[in-house]
C-alpha positions as protocol buffer text, in pm:
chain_id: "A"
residue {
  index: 1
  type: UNK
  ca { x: -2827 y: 2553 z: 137 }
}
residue {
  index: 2
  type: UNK
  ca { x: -3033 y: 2316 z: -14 }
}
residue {
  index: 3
  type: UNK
  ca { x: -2940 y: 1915 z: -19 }
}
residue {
  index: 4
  type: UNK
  ca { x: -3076 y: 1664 z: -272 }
}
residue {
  index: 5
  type: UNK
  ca { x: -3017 y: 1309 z: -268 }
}
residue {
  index: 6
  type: UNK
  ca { x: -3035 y: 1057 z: -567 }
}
residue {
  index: 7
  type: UNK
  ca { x: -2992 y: 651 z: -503 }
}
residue {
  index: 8
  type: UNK
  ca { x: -2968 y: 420 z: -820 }
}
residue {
  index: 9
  type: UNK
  ca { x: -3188 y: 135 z: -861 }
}
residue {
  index: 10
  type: UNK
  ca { x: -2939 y: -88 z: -660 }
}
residue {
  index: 11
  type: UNK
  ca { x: -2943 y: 193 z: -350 }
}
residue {
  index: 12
  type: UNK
  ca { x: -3222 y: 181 z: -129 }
}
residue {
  index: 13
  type: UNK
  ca { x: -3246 y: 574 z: -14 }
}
residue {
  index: 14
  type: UNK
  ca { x: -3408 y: 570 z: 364 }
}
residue {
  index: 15
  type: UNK
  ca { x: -3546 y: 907 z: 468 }
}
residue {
  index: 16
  type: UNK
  ca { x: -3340 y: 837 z: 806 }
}
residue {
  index: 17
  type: UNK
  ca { x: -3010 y: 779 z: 609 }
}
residue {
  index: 18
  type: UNK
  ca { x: -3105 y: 1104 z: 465 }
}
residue {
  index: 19
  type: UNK
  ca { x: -3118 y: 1280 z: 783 }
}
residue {
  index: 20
  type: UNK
  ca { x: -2827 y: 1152 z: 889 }
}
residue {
  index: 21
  type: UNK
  ca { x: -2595 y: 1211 z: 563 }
}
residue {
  index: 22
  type: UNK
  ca { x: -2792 y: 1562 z: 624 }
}
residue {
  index: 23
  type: UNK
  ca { x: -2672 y: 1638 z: 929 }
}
residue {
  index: 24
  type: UNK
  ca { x: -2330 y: 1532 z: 843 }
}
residue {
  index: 25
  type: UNK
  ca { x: -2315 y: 1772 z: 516 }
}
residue {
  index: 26
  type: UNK
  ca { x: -2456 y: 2068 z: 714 }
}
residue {
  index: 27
  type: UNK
  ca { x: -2188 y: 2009 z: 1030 }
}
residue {
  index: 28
  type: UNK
  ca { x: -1886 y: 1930 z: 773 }
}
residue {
  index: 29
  type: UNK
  ca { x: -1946 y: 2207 z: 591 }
}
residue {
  index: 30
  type: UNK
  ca { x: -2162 y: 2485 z: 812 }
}
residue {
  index: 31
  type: UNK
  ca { x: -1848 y: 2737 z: 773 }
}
residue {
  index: 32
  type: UNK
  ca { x: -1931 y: 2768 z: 375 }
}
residue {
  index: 33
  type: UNK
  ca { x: -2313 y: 2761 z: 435 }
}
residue {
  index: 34
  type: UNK
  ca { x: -2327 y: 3101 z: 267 }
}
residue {
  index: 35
  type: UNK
  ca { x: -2146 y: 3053 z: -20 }
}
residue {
  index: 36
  type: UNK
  ca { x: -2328 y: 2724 z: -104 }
}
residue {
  index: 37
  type: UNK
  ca { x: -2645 y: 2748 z: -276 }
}
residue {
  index: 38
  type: UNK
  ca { x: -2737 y: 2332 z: -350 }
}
residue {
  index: 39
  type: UNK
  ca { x: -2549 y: 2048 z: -289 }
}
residue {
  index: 40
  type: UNK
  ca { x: -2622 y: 1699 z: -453 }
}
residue {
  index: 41
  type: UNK
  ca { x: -2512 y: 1360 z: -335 }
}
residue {
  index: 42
  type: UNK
  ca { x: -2536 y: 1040 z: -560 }
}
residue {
  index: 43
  type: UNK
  ca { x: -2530 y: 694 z: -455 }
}
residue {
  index: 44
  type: UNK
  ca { x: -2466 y: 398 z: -635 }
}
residue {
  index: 45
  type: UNK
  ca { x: -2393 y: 61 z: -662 }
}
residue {
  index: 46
  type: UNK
  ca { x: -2162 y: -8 z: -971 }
}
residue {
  index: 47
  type: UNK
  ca { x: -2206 y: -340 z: -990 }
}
residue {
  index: 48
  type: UNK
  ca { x: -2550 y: -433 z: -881 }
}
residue {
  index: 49
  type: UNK
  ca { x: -2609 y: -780 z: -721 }
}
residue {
  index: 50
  type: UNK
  ca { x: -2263 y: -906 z: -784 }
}
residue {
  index: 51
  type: UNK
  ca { x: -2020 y: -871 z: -512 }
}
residue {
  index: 52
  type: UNK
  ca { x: -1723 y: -687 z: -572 }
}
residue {
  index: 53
  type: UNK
  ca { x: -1451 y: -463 z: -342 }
}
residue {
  index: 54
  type: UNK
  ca { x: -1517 y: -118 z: -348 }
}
residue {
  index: 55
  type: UNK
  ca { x: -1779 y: -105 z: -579 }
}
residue {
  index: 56
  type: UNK
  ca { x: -2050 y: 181 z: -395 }
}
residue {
  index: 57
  type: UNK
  ca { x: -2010 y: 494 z: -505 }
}
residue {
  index: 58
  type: UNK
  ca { x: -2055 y: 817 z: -368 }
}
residue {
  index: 59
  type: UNK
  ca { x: -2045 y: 1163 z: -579 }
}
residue {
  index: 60
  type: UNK
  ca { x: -2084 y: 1511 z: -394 }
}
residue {
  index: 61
  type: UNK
  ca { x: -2202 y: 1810 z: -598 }
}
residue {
  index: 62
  type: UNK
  ca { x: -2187 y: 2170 z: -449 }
}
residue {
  index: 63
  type: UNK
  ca { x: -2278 y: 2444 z: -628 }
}
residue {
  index: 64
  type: UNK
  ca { x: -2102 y: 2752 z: -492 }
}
residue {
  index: 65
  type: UNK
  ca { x: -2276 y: 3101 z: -562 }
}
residue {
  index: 66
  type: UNK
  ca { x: -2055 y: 3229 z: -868 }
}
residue {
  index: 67
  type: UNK
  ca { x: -1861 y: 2944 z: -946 }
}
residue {
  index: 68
  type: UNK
  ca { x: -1898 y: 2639 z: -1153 }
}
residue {
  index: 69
  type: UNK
  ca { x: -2026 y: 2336 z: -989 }
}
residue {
  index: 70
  type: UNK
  ca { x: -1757 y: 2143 z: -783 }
}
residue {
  index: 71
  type: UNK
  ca { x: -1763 y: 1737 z: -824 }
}
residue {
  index: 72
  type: UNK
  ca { x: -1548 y: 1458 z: -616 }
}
residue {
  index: 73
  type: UNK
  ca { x: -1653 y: 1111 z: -635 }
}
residue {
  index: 74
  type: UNK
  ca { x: -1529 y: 842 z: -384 }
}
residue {
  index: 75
  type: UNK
  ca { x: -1542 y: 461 z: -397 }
}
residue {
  index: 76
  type: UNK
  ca { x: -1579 y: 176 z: -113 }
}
residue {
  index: 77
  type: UNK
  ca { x: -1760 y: -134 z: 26 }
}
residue {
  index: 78
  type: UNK
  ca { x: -2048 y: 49 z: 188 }
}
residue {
  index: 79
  type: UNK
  ca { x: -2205 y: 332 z: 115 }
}
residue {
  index: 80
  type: UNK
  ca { x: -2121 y: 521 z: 428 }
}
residue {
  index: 81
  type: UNK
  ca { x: -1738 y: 439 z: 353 }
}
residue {
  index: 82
  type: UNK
  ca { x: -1789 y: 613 z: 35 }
}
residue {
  index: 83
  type: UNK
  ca { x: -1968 y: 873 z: 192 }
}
residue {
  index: 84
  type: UNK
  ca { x: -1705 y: 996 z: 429 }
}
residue {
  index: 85
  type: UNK
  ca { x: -1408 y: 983 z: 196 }
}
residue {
  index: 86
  type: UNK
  ca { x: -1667 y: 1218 z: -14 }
}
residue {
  index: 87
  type: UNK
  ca { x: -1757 y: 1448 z: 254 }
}
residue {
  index: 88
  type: UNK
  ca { x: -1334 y: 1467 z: 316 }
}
residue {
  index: 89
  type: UNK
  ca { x: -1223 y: 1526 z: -73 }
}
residue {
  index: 90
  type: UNK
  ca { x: -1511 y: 1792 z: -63 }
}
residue {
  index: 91
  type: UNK
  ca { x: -1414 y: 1960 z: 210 }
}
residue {
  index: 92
  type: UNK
  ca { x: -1110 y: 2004 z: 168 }
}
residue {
  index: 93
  type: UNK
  ca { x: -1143 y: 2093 z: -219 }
}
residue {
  index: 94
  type: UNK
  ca { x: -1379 y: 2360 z: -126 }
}
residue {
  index: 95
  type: UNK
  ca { x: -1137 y: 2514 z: 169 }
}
residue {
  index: 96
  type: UNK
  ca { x: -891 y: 2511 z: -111 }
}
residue {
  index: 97
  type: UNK
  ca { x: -1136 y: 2688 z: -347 }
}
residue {
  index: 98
  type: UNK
  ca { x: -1264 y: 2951 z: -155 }
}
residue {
  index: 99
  type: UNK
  ca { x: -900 y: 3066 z: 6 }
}
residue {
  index: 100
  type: UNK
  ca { x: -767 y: 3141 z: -359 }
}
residue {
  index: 101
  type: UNK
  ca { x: -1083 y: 3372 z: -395 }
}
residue {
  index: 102
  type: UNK
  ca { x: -963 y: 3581 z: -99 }
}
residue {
  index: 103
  type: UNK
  ca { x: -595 y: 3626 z: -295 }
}
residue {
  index: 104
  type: UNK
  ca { x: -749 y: 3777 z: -582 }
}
């Protein structure tokens, strides 16, 4: 499973946040490791230097082996925030995903 991170220009990507966010993906979602072939996570700031609630964005993209690409996008004050509500809409779209597959 292969994980690819993009920051926009008002993100600064850290190879240790990397790791981290990593380390997170692979735990969170270790149980679908074989079924996953890339996943991409995009951070952003939707509003640049001005401050605003809830304006960092995260979007998750995996990219299950035989099915179309699966997107959720969350929104929060920091980046991590954003992150973990993410990680949870992903994980639990892709648990939902992959048990219809075993009813057919």
């Amino acid at each position: 499973m292969k994980i690819q991170f993009n920051t926009d220009k008002n993100v600064e990507g850290h190879e240790r946040a990397e790791a981290y966010f990593s380390a997170e993906l692979e735990t969170a979602l270790a149980r679908f490791e074989e079924k996953i072939t890339r996943i991409e996570v995009h951070f952003g700031d939707e509003n640049g230097e001005k401050f605003s609630l809830k304006d960092k964005k995260c979007l998750i993209e995996v990219r299950p082996a035989k099915l179309q690409p699966i997107v959720v996008t969350e929104h929060s004050d920091t980046v991590e925030k954003a992150f973990r509500g993410a990680l949870t809409k992903i994980k639990k779209t892709l648990e939902t995903t992959f048990e219809k597959q075993k009813t057919f």
